[in-house]
C-alpha positions in Angstrom: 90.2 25.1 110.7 91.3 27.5 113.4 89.3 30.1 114.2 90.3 33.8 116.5 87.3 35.9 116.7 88.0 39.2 117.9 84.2 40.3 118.0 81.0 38.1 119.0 77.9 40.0 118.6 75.1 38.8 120.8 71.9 39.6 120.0 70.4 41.2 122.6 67.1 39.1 123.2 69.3 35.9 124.1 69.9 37.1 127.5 66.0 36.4 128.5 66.1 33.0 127.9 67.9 30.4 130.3 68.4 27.6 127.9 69.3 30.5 124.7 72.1 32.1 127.2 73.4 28.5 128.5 74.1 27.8 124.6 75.4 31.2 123.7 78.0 31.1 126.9 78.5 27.8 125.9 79.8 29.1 122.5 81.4 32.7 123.8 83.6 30.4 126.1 85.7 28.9 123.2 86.6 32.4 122.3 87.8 33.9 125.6 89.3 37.1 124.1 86.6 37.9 121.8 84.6 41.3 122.7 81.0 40.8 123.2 78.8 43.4 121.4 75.4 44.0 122.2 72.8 44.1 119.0 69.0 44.2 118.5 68.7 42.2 115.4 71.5 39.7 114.2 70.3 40.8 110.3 70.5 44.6 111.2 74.8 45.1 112.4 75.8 47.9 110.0 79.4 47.4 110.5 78.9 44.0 109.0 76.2 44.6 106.3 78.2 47.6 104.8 81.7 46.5 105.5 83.6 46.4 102.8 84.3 43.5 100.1 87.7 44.1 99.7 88.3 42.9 103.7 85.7 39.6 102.8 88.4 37.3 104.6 89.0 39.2 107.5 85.5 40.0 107.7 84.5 36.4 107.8 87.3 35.2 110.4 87.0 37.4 112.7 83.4 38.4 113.5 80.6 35.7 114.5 77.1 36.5 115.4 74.8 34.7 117.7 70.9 34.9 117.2 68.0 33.2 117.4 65.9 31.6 115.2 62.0 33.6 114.7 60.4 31.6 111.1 60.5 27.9 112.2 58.6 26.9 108.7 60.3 23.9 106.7 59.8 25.1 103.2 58.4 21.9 100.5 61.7 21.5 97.8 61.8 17.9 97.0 65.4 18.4 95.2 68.0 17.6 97.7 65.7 16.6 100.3 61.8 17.0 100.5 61.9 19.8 102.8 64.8 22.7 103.7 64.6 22.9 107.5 64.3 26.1 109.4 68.3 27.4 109.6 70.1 26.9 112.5 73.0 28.6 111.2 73.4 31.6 108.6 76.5 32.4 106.4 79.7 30.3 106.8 83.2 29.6 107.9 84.7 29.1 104.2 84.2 31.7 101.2 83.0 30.0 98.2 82.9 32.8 95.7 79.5 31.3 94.1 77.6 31.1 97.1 74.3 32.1 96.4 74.0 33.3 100.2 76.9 35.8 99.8 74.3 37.4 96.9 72.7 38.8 99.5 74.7 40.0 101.9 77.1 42.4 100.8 80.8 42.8 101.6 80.4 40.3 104.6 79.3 37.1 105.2 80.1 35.8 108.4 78.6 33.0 110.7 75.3 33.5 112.7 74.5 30.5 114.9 70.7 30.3 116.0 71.5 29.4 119.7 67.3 28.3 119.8 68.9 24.8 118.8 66.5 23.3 120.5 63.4 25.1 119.1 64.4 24.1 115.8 65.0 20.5 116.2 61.0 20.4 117.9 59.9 22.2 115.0 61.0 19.2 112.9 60.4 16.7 114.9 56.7 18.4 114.8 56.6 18.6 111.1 57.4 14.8 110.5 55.1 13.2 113.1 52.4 15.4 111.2 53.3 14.0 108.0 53.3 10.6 109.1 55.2 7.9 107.4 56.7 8.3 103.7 54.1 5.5 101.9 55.8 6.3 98.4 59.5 6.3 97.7 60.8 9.9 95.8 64.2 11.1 94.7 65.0 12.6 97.8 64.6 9.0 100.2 62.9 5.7 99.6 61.9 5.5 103.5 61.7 8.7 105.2 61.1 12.9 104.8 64.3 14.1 104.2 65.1 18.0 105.7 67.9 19.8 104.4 69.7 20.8 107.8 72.3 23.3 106.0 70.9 25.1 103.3 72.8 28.4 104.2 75.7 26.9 106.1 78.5 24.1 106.3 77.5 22.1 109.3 80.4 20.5 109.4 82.6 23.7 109.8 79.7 24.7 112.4 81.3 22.3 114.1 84.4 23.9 115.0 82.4 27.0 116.5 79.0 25.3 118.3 77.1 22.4 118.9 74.0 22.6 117.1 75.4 20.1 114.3 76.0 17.3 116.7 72.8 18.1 118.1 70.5 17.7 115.2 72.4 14.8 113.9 71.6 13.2 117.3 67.8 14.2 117.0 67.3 12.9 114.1 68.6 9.5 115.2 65.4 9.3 117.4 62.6 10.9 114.9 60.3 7.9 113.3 59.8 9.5 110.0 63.0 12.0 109.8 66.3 12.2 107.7 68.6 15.0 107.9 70.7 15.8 104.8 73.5 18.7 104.8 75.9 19.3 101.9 79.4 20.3 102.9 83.1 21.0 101.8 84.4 20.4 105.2 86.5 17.2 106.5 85.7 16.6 110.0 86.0 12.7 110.7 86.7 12.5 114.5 83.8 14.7 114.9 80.9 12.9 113.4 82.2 9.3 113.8 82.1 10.1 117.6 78.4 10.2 116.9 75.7 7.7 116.2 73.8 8.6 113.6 71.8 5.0 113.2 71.6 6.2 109.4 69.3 8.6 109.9 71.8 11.6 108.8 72.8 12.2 104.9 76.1 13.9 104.0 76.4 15.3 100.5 80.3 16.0 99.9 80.0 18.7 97.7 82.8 18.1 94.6 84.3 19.8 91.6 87.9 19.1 90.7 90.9 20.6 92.2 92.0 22.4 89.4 89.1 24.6 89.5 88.0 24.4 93.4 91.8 25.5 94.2 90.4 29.0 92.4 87.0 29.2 93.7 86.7 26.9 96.8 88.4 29.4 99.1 88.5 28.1 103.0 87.2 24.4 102.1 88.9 20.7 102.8 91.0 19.5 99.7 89.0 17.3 97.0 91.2 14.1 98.0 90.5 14.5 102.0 86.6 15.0 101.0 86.5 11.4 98.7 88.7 9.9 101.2 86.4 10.7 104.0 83.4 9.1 102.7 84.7 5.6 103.7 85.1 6.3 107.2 81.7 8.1 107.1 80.0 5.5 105.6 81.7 3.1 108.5 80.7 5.1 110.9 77.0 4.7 109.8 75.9 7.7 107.6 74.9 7.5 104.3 76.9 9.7 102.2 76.2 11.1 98.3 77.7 13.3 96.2 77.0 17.1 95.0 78.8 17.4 91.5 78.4 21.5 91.4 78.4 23.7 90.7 80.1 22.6 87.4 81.9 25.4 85.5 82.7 25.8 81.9 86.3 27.0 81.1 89.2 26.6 78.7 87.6 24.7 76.0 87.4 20.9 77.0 89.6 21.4 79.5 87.0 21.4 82.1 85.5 17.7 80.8 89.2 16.2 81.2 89.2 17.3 84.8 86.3 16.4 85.9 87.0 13.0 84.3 90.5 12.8 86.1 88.3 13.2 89.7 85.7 10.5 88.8 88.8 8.2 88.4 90.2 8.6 91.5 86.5 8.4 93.0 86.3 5.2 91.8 89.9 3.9 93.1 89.5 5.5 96.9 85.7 3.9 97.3 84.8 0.9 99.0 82.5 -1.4 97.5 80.3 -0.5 100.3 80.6 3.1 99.6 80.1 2.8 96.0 76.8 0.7 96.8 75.0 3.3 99.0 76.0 5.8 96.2 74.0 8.7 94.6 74.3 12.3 93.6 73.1 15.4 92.2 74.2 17.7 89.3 74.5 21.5 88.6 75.6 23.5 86.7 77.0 27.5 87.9 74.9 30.1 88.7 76.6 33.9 89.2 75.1 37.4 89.1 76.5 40.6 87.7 76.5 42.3 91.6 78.5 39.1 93.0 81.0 39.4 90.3 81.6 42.8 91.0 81.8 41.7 95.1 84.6 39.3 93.7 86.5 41.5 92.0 87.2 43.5 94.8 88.5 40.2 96.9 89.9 37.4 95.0 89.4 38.5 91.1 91.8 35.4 90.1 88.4 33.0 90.5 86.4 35.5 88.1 88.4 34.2 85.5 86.6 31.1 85.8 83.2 32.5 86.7 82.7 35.1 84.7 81.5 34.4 80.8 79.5 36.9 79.5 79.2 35.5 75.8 77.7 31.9 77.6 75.8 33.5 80.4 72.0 34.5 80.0 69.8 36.0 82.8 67.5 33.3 84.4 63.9 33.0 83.8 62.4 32.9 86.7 65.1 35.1 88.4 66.4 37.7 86.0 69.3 39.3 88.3 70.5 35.6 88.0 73.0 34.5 85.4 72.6 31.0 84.4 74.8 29.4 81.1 72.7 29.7 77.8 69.8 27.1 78.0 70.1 25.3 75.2 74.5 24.9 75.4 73.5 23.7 78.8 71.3 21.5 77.9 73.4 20.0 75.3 76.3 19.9 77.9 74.6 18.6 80.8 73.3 15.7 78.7 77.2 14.9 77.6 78.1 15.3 81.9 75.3 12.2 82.4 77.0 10.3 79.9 80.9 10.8 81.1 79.7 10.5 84.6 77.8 7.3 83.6 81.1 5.8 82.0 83.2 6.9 85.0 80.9 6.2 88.0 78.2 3.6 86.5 77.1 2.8 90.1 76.0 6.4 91.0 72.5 6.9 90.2 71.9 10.9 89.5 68.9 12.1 92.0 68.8 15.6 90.1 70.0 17.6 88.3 70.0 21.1 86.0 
């Protein structure tokens, strides 16, 4: 990835704090022809909140925010780790036109980095000395508390832009109870192998076939780099799992044959030692009418794929929320378990929906 911001906006509060400014300046220097702008609030930047959909691309490459940090709570989830970790980035590099954080933001969705990198880390580190040691063994770890590190982000395209992923990974490393998990789409090899984890640091490679992702996936690493990458990850000392999702229903079977075609070539690329450590989750698509409209205005060719009005069904807890018709999901997702048991035996499912 190659990135040429033309505009950093800073919010304005940074400047107080040595340690917040040293990080920001640290960041602002990689972009040398950037403009600086001046904000109160990194959520309130009109320009960016009303700009419009049809420019998502441009909107996204060229404008990053730096801000800092305010709710350092770690919210309970005990799905893809026990607890999702108090952000330290916001929006991201690549444009994923199912994002769930795109929802809520309009015609823009560009980067905010939390520069208070090192607030957040204490705030973990914190939270798991109070808890104490794990004494019973869940779906998210056998050992320790697990804390989703990138919930609205790609750490691992925060990489090309700041620090803060290095940083945690590196904290982590050091915490008696901790585990940081992140999901991700992004290859970056020489980055996190030049780190010691001491297995303290979970990477989910996020997967769907490339027939599908080359429609929806818009900015992200190739499926082949990503399955390739988990052996030299895994080498490098990080534990690495899957994320099957979101899975998408199109053309009939067609869909079933693909992602039985990727679980092939899973299994020929891994390692024994890979395959060993192995896990994953499941999931199937989530879309809402307003994001289908935002789509439409910037790459409509993936709506073909998303959009399916006679399958989708608002969701119950979240009615603006389209989910696929419970009870075809159901029956579909039980028939997923059973290819991807065939395909991948060795890969124990931690959760799925």
């Amino acid at each position: 990835m190659k990135f040429d911001f033309k505009r950093i906006f800073v919010q304005r509060s940074i400047y107080g704090d040595f340690l917040w400014r040293a990080n920001a300046e640290n960041i602002i220097s990689r972009f040398p022809d950037a403009e600086i702008i001046e904000v109160e609030s990194h959520w309130k930047i009109p320009e960016l909140n009303n700009a419009d959909a049809g420019d998502w691309m441009r909107n996204k490459r060229e404008n990053l925010v730096l801000g800092t940090k305010s709710g350092l709570t770690h919210q309970k989830n005990g799905r893809s780790a026990d607890y999702i970790a108090a952000s330290n980035s916001n929006g991201c590099l690549s444009s994923c036109q199912y994002c769930y954080v795109a929802r809520r933001k309009g015609g823009s969705n560009p980067l905010t980095v939390f520069v208070n990198i090192e607030e957040i880390a204490y705030s973990i580190r914190k939270h798991q000395a109070k808890l104490g040691a794990k004494l019973e063994p869940n779906q998210c770890d056998a050992k320790y508390w697990t804390y989703d590190i990138g919930c609205n982000a790609d750490l691992s395209a925060d990489s090309f832009v700041c620090d803060n992923p290095a940083f945690l990974v590196r904290e982590f490393a050091t915490m008696e109870y901790a585990k940081g998990t992140f999901a991700t789409k992004t290859v970056r090899d020489n980055y996190w192998t030049s780190i010691d984890p001491k297995g303290k640091t979970r990477i989910r490679y996020s997967l769907m076939p490339q027939q599908i992702a080359r429609y929806v996936d818009i900015g992200t690493s190739p499926i082949s780099d990503r399955i390739k990458s988990v052996n030299t990850l895994i080498d490098a000392g990080y534990e690495v799992h899957f994320s099957f999702a979101p899975i998408i229903i199109y053309d009939g079977d067609l869909w079933k044959n693909a992602w039985q075609e990727m679980w092939r070539e899973i299994d020929d690329v891994l390692t024994n030692k890979a395959k060993a450590q192995l896990k994953c989750e499941a999931f199937f698509l989530t879309h809402s009418k307003d994001l289908h409209e935002t789509n439409m205005q910037w790459n409509a060719r993936g709506e073909e794929f998303l959009w399916n009005p006679s399958l989708q069904v608002p969701k119950k807890t979240a009615p603006d929320t389209l989910v696929y018709d419970y009870d075809f999901r159901r029956r579909e997702l039980a028939g997923f378990l059973a290819m991807l048991d065939k395909y991948l035996p060795y890969c124990p499912v931690r959760y799925s929906f």
